[in-house]
N, CA and C atoms as a LAMMPS dump frame, in Angstrom:
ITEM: TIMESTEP
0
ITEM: NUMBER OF ATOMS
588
ITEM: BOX BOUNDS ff ff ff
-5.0000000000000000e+02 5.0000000000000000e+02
-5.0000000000000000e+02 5.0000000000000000e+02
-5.0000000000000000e+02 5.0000000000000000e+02
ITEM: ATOMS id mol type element x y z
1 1 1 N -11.028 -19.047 7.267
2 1 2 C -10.261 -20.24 7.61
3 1 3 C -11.179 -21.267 8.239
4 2 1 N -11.311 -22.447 7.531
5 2 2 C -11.702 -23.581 8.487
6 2 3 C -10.71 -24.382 9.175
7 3 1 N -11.247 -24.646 10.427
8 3 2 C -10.155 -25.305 11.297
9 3 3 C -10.337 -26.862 10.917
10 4 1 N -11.126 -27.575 10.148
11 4 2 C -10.937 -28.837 9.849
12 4 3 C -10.312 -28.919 8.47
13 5 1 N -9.148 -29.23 7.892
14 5 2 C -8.506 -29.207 7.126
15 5 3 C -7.945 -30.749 6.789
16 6 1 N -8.084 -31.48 5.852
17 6 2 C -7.506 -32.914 5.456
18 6 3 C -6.12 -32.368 5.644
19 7 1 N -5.177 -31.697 5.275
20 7 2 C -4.241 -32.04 5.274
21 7 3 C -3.09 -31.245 6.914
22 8 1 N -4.046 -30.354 7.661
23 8 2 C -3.314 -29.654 8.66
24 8 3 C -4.485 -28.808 9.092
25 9 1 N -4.792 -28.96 10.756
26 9 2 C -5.837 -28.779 11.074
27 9 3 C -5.222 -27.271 11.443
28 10 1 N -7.029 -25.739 11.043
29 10 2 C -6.607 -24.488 11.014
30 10 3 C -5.466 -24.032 12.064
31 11 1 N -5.78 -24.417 13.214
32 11 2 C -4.943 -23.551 14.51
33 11 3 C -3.841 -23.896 14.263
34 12 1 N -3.163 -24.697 13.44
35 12 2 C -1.482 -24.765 13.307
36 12 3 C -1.604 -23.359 11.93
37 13 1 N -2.046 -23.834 11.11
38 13 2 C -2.093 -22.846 9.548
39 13 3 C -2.149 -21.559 10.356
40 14 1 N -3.102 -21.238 11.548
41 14 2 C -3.092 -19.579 11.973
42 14 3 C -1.79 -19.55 12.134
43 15 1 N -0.919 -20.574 13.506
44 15 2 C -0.126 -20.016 14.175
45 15 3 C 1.327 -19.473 13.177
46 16 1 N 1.093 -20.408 11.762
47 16 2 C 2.296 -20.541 11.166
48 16 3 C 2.044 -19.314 10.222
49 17 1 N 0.668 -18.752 10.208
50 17 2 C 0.467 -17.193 10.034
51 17 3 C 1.168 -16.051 10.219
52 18 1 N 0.578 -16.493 11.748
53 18 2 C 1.161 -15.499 12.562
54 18 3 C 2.747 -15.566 12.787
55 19 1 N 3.007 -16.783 12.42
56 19 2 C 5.057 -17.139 12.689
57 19 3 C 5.78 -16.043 11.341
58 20 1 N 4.697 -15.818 10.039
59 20 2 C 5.447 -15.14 8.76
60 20 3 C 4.986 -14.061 9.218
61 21 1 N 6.257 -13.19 8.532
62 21 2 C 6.245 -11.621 8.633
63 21 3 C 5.331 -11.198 7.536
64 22 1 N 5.249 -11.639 6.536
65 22 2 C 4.258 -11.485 5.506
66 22 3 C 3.037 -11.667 5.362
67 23 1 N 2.756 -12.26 6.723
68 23 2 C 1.063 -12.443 6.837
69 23 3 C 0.637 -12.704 8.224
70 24 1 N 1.721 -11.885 9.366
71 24 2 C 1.739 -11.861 10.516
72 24 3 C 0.322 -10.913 11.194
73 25 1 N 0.099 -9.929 10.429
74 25 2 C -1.101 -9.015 10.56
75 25 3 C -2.476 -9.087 9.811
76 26 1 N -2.22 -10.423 8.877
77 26 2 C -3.406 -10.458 8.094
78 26 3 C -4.345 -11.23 9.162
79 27 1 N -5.493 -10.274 9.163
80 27 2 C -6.818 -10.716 9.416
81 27 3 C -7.669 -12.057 8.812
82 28 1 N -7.932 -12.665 10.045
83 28 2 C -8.512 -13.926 9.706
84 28 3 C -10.074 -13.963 10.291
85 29 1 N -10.92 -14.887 9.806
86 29 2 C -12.133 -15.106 9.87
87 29 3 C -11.885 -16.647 10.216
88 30 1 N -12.873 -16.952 11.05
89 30 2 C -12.664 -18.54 10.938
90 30 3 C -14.293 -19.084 11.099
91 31 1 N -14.488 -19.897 9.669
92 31 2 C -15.849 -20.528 9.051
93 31 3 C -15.573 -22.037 10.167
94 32 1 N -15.961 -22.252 10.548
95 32 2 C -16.113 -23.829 10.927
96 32 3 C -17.099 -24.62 11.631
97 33 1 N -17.412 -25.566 11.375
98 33 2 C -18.295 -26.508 12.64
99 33 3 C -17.845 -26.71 13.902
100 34 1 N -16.313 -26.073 13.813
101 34 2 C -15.764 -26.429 15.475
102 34 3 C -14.937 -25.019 15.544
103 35 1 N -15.719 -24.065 15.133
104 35 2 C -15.252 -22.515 15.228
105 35 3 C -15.451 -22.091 16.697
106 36 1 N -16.382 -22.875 17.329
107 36 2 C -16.496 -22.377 19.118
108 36 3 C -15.565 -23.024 19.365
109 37 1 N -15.012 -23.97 19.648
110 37 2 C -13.859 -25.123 19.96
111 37 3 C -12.959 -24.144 20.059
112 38 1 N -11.928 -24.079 18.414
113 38 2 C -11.106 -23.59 18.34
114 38 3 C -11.176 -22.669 18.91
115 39 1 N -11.986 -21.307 19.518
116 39 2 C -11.715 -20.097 19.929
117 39 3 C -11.207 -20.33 21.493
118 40 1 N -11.96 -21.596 21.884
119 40 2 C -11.499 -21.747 23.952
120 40 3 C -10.366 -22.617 23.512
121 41 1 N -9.767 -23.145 22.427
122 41 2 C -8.429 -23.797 22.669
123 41 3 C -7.357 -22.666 22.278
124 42 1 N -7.653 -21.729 21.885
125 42 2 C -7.065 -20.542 21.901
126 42 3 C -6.6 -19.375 22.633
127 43 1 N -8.068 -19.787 23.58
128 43 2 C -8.14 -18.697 24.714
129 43 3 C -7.446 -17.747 25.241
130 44 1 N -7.738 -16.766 24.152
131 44 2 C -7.276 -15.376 23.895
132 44 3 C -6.034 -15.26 22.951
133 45 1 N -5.317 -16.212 22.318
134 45 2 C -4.58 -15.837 21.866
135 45 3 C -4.855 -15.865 20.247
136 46 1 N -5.443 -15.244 20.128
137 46 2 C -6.063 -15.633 18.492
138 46 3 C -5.675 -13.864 17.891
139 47 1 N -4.813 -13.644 18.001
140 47 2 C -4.18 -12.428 17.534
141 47 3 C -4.934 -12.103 16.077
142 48 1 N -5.652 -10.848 15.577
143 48 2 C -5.542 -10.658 14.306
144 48 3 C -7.185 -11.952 13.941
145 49 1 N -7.942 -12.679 14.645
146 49 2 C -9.517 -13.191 14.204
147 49 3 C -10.192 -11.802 14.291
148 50 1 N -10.789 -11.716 13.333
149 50 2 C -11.795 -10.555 13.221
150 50 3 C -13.299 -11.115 13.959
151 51 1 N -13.458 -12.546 13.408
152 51 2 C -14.734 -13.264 13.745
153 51 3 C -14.706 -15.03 14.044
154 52 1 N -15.165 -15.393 14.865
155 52 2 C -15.387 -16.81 14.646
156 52 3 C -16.897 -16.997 14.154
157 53 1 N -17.534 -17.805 13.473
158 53 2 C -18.639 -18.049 12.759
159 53 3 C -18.739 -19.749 12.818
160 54 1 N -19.92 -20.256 13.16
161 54 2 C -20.081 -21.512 12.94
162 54 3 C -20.795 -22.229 11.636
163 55 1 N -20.006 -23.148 11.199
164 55 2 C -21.242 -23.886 9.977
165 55 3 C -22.381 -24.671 10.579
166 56 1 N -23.43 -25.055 9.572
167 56 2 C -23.755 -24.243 8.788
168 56 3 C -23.805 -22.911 8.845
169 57 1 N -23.58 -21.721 7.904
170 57 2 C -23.899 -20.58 8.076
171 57 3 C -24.595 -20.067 6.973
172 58 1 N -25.22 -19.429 7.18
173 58 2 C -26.292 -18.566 6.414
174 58 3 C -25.544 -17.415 5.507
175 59 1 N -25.788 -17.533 4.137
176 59 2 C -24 -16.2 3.432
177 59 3 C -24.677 -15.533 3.643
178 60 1 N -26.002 -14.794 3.837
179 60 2 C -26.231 -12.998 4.192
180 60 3 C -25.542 -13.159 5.663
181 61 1 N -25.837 -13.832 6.525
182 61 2 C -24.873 -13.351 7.418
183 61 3 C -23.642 -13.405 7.852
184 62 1 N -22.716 -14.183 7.307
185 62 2 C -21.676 -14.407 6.8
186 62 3 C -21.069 -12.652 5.939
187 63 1 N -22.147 -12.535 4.909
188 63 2 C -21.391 -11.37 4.847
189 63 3 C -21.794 -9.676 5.437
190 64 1 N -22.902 -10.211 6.63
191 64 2 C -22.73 -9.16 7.406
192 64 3 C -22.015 -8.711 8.168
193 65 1 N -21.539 -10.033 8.845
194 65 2 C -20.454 -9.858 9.985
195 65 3 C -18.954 -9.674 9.032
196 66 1 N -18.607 -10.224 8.117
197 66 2 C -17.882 -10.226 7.464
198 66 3 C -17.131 -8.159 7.102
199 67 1 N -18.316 -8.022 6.498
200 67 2 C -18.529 -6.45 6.327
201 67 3 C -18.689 -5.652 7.802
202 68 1 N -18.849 -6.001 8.688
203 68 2 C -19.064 -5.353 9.598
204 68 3 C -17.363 -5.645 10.594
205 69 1 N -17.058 -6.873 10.631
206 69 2 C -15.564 -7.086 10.708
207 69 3 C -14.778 -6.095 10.054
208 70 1 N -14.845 -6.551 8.733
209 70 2 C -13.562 -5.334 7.765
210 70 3 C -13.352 -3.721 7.995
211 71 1 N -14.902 -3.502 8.396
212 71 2 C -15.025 -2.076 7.845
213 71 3 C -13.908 -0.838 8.82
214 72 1 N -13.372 -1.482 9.833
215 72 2 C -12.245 -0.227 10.846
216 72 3 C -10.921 -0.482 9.961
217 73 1 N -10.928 -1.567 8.715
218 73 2 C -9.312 -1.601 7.842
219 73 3 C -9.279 -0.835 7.184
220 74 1 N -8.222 -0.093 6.865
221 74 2 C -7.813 1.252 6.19
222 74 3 C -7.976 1.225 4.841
223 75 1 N -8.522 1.36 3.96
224 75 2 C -9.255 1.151 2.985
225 75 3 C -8.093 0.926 1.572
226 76 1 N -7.821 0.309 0.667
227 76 2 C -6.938 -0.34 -0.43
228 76 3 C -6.861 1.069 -1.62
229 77 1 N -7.067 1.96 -1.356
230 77 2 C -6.869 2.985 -2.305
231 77 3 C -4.976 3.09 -2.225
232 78 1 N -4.182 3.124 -3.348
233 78 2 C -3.155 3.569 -3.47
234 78 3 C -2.846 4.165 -2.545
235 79 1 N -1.238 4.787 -1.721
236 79 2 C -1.017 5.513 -0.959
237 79 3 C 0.427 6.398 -1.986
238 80 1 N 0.303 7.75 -2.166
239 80 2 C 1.111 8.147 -3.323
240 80 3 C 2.291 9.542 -2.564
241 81 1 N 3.54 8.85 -2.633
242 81 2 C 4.059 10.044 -1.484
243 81 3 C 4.58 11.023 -2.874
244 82 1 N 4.147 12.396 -2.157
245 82 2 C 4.651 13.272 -3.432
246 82 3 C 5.779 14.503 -3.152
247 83 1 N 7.054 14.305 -3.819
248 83 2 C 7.97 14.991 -2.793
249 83 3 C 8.118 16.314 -3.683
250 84 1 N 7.404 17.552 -3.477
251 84 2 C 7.303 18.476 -3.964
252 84 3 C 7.428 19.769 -3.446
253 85 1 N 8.291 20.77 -3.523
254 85 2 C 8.209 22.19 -2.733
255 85 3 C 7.254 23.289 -3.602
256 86 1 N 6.704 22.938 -4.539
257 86 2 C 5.95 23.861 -4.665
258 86 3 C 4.261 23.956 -4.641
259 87 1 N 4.082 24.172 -3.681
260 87 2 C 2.457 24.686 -3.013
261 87 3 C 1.361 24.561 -4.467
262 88 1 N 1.697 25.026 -5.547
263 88 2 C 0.626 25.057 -6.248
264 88 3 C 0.395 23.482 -6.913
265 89 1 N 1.712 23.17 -7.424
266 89 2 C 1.489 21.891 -8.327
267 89 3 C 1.306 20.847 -6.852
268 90 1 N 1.813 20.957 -5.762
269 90 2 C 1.079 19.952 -4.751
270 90 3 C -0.303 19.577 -5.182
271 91 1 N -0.788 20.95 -4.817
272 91 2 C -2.23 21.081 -4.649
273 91 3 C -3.087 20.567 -5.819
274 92 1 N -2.507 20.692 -7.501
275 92 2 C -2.839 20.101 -8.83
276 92 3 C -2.888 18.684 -8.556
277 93 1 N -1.59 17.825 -8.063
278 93 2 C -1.268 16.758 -8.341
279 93 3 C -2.985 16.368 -7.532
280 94 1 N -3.141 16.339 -6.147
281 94 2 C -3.514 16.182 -4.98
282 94 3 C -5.156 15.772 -5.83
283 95 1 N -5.528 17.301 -6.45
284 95 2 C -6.961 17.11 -6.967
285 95 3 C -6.886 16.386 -7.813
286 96 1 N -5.726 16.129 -8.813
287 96 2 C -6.188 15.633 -10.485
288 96 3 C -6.169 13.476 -9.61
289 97 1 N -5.399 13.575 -8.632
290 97 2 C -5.285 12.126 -8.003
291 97 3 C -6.231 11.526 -7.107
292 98 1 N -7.122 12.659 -6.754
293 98 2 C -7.906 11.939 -5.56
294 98 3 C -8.61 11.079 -5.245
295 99 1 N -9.432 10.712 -6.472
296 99 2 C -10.577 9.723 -6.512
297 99 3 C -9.856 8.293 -6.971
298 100 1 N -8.13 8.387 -7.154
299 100 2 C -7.617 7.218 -7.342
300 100 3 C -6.386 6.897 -6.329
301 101 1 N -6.172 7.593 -5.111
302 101 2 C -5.15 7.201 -4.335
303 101 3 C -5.094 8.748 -3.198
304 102 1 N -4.696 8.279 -2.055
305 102 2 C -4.2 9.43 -1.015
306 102 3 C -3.024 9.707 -1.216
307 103 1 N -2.941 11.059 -1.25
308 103 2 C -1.703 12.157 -1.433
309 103 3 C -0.593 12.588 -0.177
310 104 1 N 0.549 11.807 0.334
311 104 2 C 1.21 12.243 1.428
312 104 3 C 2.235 13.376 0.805
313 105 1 N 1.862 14.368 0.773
314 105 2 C 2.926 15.357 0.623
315 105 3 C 4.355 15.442 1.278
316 106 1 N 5.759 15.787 1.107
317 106 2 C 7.317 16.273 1.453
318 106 3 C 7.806 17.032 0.68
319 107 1 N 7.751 18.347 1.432
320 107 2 C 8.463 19.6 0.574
321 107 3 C 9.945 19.494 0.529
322 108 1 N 10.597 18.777 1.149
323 108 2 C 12.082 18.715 1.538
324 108 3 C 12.08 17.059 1.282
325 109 1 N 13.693 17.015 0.869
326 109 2 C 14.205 15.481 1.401
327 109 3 C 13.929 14.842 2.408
328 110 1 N 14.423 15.769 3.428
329 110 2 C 14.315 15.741 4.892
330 110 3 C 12.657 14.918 5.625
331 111 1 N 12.032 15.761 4.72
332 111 2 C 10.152 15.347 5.143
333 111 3 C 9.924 13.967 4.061
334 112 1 N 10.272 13.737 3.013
335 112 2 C 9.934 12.582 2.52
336 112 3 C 11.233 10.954 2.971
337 113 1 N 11.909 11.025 3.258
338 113 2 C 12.788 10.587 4.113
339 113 3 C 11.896 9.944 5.261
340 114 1 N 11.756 11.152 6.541
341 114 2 C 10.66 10.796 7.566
342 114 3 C 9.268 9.803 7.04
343 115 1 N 8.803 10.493 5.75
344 115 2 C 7.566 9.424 5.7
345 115 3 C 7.819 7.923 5.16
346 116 1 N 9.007 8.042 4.167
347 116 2 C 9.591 6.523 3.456
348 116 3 C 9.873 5.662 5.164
349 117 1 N 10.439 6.544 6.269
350 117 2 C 10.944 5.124 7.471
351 117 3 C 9.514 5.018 8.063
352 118 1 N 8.193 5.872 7.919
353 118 2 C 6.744 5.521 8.657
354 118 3 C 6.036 4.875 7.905
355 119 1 N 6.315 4.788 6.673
356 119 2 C 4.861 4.206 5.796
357 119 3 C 5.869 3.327 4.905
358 120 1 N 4.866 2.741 4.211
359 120 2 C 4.832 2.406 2.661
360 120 3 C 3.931 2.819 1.425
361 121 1 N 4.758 2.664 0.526
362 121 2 C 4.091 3.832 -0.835
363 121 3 C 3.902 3.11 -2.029
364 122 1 N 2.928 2.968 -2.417
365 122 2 C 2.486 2.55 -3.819
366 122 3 C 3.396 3.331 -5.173
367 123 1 N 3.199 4.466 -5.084
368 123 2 C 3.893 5.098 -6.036
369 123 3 C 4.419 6.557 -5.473
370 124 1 N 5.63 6.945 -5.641
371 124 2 C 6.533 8.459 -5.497
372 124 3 C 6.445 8.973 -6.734
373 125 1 N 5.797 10.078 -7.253
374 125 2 C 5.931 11.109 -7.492
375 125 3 C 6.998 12.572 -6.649
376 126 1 N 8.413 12.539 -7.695
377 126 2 C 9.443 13.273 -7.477
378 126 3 C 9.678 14.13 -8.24
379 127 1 N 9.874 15.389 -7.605
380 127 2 C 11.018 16.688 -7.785
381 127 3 C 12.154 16.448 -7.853
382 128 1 N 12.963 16.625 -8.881
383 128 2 C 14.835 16.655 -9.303
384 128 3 C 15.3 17.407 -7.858
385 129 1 N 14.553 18.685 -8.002
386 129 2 C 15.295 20.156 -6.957
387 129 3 C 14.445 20.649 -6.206
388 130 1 N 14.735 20.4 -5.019
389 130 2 C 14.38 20.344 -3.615
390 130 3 C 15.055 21.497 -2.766
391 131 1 N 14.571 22.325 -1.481
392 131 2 C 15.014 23.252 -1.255
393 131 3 C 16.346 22.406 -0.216
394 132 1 N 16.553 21.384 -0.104
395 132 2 C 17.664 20.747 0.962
396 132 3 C 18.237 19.324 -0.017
397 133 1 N 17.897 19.708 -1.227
398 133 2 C 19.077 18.516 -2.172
399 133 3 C 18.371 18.281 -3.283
400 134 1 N 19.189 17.14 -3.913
401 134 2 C 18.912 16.401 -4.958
402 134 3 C 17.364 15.474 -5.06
403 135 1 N 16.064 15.463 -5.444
404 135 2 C 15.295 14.666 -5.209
405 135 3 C 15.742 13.047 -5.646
406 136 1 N 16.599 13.07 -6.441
407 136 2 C 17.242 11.208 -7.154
408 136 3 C 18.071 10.45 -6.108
409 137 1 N 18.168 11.34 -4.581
410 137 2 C 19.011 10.856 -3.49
411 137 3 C 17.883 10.297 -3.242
412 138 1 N 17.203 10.067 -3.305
413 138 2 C 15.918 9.398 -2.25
414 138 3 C 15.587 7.999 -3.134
415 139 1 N 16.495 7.587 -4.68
416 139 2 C 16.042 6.369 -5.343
417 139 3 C 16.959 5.126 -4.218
418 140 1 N 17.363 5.322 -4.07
419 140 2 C 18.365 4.062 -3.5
420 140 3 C 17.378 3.717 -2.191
421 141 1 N 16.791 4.233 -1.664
422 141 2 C 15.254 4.229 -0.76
423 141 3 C 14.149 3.554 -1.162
424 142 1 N 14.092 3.711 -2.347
425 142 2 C 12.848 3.46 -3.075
426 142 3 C 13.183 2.173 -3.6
427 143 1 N 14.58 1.916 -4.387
428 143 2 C 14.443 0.636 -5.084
429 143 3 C 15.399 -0.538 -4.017
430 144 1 N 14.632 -1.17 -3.591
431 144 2 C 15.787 -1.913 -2.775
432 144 3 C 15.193 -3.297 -3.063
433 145 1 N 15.682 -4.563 -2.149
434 145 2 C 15.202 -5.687 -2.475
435 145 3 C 13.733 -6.293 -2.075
436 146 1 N 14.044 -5.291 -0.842
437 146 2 C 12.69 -5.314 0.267
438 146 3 C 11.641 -4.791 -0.573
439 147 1 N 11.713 -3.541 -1.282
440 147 2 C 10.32 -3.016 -1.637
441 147 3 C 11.02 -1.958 -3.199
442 148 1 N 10.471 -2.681 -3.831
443 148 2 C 10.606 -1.599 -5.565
444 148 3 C 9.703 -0.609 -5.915
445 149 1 N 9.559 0.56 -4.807
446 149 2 C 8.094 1.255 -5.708
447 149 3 C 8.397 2.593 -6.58
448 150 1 N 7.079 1.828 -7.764
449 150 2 C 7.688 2.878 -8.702
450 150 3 C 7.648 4.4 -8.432
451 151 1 N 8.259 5.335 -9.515
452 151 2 C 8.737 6.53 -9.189
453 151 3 C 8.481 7.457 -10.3
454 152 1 N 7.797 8.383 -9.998
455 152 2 C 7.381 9.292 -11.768
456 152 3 C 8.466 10.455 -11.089
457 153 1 N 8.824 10.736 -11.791
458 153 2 C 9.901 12.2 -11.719
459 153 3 C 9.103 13.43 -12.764
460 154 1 N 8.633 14.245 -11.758
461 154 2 C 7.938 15.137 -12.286
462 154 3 C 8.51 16.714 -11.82
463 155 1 N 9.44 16.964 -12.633
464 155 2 C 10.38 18.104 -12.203
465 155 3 C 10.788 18.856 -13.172
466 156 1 N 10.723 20.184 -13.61
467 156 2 C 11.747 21.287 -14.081
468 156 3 C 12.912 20.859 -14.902
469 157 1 N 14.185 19.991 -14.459
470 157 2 C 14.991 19.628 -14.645
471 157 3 C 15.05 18.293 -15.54
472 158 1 N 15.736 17.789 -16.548
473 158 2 C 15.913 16.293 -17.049
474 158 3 C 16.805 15.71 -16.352
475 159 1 N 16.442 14.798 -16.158
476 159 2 C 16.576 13.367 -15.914
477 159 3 C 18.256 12.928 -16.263
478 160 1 N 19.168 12.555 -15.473
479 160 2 C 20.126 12.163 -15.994
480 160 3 C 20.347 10.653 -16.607
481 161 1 N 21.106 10.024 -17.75
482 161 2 C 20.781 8.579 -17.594
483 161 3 C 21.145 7.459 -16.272
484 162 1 N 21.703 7.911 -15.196
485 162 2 C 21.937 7.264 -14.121
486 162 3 C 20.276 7.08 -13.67
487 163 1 N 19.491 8.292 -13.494
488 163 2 C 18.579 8.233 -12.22
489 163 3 C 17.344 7.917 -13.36
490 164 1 N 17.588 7.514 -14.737
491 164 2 C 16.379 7.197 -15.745
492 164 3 C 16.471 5.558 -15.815
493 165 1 N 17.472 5.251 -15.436
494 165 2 C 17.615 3.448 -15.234
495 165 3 C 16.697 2.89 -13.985
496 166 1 N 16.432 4.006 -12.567
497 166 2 C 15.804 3.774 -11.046
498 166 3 C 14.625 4.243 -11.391
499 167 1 N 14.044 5.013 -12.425
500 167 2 C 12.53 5.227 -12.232
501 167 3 C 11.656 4.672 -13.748
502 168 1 N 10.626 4.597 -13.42
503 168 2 C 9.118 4.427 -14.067
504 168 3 C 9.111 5.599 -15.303
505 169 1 N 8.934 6.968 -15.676
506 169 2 C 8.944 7.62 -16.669
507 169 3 C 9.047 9.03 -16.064
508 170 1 N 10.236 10.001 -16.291
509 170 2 C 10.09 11.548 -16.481
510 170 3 C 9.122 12.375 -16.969
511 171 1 N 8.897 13.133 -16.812
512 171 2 C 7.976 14.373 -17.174
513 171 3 C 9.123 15.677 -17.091
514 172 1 N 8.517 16.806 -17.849
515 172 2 C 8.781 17.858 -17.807
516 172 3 C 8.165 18.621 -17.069
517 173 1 N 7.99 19.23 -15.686
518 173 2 C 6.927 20 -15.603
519 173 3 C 6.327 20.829 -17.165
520 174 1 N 7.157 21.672 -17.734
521 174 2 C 6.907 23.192 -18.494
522 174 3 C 6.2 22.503 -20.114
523 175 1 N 6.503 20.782 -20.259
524 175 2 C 6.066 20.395 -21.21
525 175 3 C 5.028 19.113 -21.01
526 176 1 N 4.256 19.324 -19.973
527 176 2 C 3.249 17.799 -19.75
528 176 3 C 2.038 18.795 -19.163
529 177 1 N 0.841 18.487 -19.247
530 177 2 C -0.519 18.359 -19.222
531 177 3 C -1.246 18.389 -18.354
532 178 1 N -1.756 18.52 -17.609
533 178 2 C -2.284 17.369 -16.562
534 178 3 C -3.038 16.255 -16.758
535 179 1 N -3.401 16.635 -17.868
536 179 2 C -4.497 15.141 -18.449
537 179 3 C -2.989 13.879 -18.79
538 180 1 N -1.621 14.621 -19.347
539 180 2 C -0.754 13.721 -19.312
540 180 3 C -0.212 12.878 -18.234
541 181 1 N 0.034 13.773 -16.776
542 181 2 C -0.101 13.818 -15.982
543 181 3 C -0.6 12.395 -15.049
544 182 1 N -1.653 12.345 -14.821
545 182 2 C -2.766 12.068 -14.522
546 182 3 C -2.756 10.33 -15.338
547 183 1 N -2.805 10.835 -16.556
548 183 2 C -2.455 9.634 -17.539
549 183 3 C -1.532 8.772 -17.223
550 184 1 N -0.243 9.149 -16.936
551 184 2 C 0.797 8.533 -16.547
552 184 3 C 0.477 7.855 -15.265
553 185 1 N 0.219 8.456 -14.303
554 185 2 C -0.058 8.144 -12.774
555 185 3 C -0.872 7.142 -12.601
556 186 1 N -2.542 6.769 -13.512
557 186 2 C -3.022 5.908 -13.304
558 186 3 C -2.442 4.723 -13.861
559 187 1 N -1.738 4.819 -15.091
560 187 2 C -1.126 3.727 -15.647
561 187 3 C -0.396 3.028 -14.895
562 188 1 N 0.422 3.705 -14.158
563 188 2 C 1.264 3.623 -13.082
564 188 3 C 0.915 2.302 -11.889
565 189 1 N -0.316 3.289 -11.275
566 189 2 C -1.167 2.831 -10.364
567 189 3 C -1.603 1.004 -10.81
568 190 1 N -2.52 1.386 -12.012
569 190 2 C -2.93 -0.085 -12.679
570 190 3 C -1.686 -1.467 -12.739
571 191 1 N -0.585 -0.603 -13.214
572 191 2 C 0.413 -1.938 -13.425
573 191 3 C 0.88 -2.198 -12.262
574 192 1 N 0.753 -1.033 -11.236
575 192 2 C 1.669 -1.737 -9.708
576 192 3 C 0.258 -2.773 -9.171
577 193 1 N -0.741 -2.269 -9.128
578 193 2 C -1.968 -3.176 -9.01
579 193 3 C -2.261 -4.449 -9.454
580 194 1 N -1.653 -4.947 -10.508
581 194 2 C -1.698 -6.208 -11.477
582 194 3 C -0.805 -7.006 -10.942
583 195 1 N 0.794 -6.177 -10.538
584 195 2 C 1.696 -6.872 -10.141
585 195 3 C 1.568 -7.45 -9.019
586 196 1 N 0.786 -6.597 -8.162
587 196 2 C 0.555 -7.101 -6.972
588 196 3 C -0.431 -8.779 -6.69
């Protein structure tokens, strides 16, 4: 952010930042010739500056501090909640996914429930049959206005046409792959990525 702006000088653009819920936590940098200024007319309240930097600036160091700013943010890999009771295909999904997203496991409704009100999820990977219910109770969670994330249903059981209208694509466990698997999931991954 530069604080000299023709049309609205930065420290209003931060504050009206910080006023949206949608970009209330985004991290700011501020490039400017009056980047010392702005920081004592701020004085201390600069919620969420990673760095102030003055122009001219030099881009290797620009993107040292830059990189050295970012690097405590939790890193942009997918976050993939997988609501599954059985121990082995956890553990399949977990390896065949790793090098493209983190794996929050829920063996129960009950445990993926708890993680849908702590986090947010790029993509659910679901079980039909769960040892405490229905896994398709948990779509009305998933698709709302606030947040649409998609949903692979990867279960034993088919799919009824009610709960095939709320998700992304079924699987069979006893008739899919893991290379199918896997296939599906990154596709998955890529188009929620584009959309974004």
């Amino acid at each position: 952010l530069d604080l000299d702006l023709p049309d609205q000088d930065g420290i209003s653009l931060m504050q009206d930042l910080r006023k949206n819920p949608d970009t209330h936590s985004l991290p700011i940098a501020v490039v400017s010739a009056t980047a010392k200024e702005g920081e004592a007319e701020l004085n201390g309240d600069a919620i969420g500056v990673i760095d102030w930097i003055e122009k001219p600036i030099d881009p290797s160091y620009l993107v040292e501090r830059l990189s050295k700013a970012l690097s405590h943010l939790e890193d942009t890999m997918p976050h993939i909640l997988h609501v599954e009771d059985d121990d082995s295909i956890l553990k399949i999904v977990e390896t065949l996914v790793s090098d493209m997203g983190h794996v929050t496991p829920a063996r129960t409704l009950r445990d993926a429930r708890y993680a849908l009100e702590d986090h947010t999820f790029d993509l659910v990977i679901l079980d039909l049959m769960l040892p405490d219910g229905q896994g398709e109770s948990l779509l009305p969670l998933l698709n709302t206005k606030k947040s649409n994330t998609p949903v692979i249903v990867f279960s034993a059981k088919d799919v009824s046409r009610k709960t095939a209208r709320n998700i992304e694509v079924a699987l069979v466990k006893s008739q899919t792959t893991n290379e199918e698997l896997l296939s599906v999931i990154r596709s998955t991954i890529e188009a929620r990525q584009v959309e974004a």
